[in-house]
C-alpha positions in Angstrom: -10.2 6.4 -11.5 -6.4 6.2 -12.5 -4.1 3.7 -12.7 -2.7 4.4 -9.3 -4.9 3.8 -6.5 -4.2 5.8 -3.0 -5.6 3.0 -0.2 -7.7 4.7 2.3 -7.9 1.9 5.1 -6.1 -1.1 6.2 -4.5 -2.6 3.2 -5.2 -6.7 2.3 -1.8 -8.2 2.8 -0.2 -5.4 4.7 -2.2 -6.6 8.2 -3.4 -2.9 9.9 -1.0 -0.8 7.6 -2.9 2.6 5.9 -1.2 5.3 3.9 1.2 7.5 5.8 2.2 4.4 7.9 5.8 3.6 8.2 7.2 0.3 6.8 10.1 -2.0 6.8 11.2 -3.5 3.3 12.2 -7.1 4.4 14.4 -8.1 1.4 15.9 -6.9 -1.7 18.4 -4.4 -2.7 16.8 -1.9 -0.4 16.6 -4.3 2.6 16.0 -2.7 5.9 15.5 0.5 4.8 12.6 2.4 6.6 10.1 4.8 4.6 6.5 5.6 4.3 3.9 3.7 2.1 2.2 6.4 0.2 0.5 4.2 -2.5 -0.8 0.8 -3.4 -1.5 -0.7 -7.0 -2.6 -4.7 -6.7 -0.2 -6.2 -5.4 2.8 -3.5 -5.6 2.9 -0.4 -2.9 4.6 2.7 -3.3 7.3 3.7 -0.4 9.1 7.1 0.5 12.3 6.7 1.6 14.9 8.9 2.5 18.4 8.8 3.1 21.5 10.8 3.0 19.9 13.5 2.9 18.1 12.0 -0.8 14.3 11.8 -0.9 13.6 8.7 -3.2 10.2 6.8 -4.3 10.3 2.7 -4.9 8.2 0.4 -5.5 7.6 -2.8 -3.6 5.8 -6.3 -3.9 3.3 -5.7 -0.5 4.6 -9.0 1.0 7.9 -7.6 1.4 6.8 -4.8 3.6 6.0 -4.7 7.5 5.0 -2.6 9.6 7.4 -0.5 12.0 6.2 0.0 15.5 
């Protein structure tokens, strides 16, 4: 296995998100901004996020990451 994991199924702290799910980030200098989780390491998960035109990759603490319905 390597170091990076890609989660399959519903990840433990991110109630009913999977890969390819769009998410929220709740605080930090990135606040509000919308993307798509794409990995998850522990306790850290990978997010897609694109703006102005700008296709960047950050990573997150899970618990500040929701869901967007």
């Amino acid at each position: 296995m390597t170091s990076y994991q890609t989660a399959r199924g519903p990840l433990a702290g991110l109630s009913g998100l999977q890969v390819n799910s769009r998410v929220r980030v709740k605080q930090g200098l990135l606040m509000n901004y919308q993307g798509i989780l794409v990995e998850v390491q522990g306790n850290k998960a990978r997010v897609r996020i694109e703006t102005l035109g700008v296709q960047l990759s950050a990573q997150f603490d899970k618990r500040n990451l929701e869901a967007v319905r």
